[in-house]
N, C-alpha and C positions, 0 to 999 in steps of 0.2 A: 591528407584529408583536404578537402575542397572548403571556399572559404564557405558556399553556402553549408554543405556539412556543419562544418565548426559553428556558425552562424544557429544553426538549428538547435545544434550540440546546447551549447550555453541558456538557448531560450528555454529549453525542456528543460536542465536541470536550477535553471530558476525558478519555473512551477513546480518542480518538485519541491524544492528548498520552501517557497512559498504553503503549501500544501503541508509539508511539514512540520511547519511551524502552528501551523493553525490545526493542526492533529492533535499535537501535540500539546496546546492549549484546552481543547476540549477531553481529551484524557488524563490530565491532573481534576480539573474539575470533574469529573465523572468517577474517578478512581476516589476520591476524597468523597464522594456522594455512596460508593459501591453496590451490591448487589441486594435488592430486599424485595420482599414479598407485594409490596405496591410501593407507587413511585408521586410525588407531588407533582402537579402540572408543569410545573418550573424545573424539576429535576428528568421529567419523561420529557422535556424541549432538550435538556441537556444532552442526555444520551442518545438521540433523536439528530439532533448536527452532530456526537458524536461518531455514531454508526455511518452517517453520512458522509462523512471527512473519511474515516476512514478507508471507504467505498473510493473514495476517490482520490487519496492519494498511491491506494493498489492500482487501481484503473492507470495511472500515468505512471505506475516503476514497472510493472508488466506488460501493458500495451504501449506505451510512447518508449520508456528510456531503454527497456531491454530487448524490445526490436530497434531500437536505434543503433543501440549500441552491438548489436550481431551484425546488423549493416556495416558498420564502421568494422567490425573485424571481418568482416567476407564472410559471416558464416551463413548459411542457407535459411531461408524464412522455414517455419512449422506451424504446428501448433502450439496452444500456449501450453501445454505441458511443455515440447519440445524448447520453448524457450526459457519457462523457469528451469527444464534440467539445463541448458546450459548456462546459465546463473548462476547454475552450482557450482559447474565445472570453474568458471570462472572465478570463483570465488566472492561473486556479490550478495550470494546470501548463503546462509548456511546450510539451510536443509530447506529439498525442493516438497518434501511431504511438507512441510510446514506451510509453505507457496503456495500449494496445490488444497489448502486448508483455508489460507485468507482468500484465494478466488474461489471457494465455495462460498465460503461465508456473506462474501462479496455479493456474489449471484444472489444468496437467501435474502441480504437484506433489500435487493432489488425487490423480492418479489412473496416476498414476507407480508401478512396481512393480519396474522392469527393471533391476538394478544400474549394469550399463553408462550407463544414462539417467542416472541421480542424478548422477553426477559432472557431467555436462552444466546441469545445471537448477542445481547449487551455485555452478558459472560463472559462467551467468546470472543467477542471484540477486543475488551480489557486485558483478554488475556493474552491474542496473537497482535496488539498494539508494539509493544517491546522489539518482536521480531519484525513488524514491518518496521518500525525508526532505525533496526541495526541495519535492516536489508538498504535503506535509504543512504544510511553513512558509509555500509560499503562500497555503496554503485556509485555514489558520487566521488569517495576517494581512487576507484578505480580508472572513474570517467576524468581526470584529472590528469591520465598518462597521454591523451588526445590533445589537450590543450599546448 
C-alpha cells in the first residue's frame, strides 16, 4: 500500500471512529428516552441528531471505508449493493440484508418529511443502531491487517 493510501486509510477510519462515538452518545440518550406516542421538544431534538448521526456514520462505512477498502484489496468498484455484499464476504458486517436495511433507512431519513413517518424511522433507527457499531468494530478491526 502506497503511503498516500495508508495516509487516507487512517484519516477515514478516524472519522469513522469520530462519528462513532458521537452515535453512540446519542443512542444511550435516545434509547433511555424510547419509543412513545409524542415526543417533548427536547426529546424530538434528541432523536432528530440521533437519526442524523446515524445517517452519517452509514454514509462513511458504506461510501468512504468500504470502497476504500475494496480498493486496497483490488476488488472491482459496483454498486452499493455490490459493496455491502462484499462486506459480507469479508466479514465486516454480518448480514448484508441488514446493510441493505440501514441504507434504506438512511435514504428515508434523507427524505422523510411526514410526522407520522418519523416515529417509524426513530424505531428503526434504535433498532439497526447495534448492527451498524458492530459493522463499525469489525471494519475497523479488519482495516488494521493494512496498517
Amino acid at each position: 500500500m502506497t503511503g498516500q493510501m495508508q495516509l487516507l486509510l487512517i484519516n477515514e477510519l478516524q472519522l469513522l471512529k469520530d462519528a462513532r462515538e458521537v452515535l453512540l452518545y446519542s443512542y444511550n440518550k435516545c434509547y433511555a428516552i424510547g419509543i412513545k406516542e409524542s415526543y417533548e421538544p427536547e426529546e424530538l431534538e434528541s432523536f432528530e441528531s440521533f437519526t442524523s448521526r446515524f445517517a452519517r456514520l452509514s454514509d462513511i462505512l458504506i461510501q468512504k471505508i468500504f470502497r476504500l477498502v475494496d480498493e486496497l484489496d483490488l476488488d472491482t468498484q459496483g454498486t452499493i449493493r455490490d459493496r455491502i455484499n462484499r462486506a459480507e464476504k469479508k466479514e465486516l458486517i454480518v448480514s448484508s440484508d441488514v446493510f441493505i436495511e440501514i441504507r434504506i433507512i438512511r435514504n428515508d431519513i434523507a427524505h422523510e418529511y411526514l410526522p407520522e413517518a418519523i416515529h417509524e424511522i426513530f424505531e428503526r433507527v434504535l433498532m439497526l443502531t447495534p448492527h451498524l457499531l458492530e459493522g463499525v468494530e469489525r471494519t475497523i478491526a479488519y482495516c488494521n491487517k493494512f496498517n
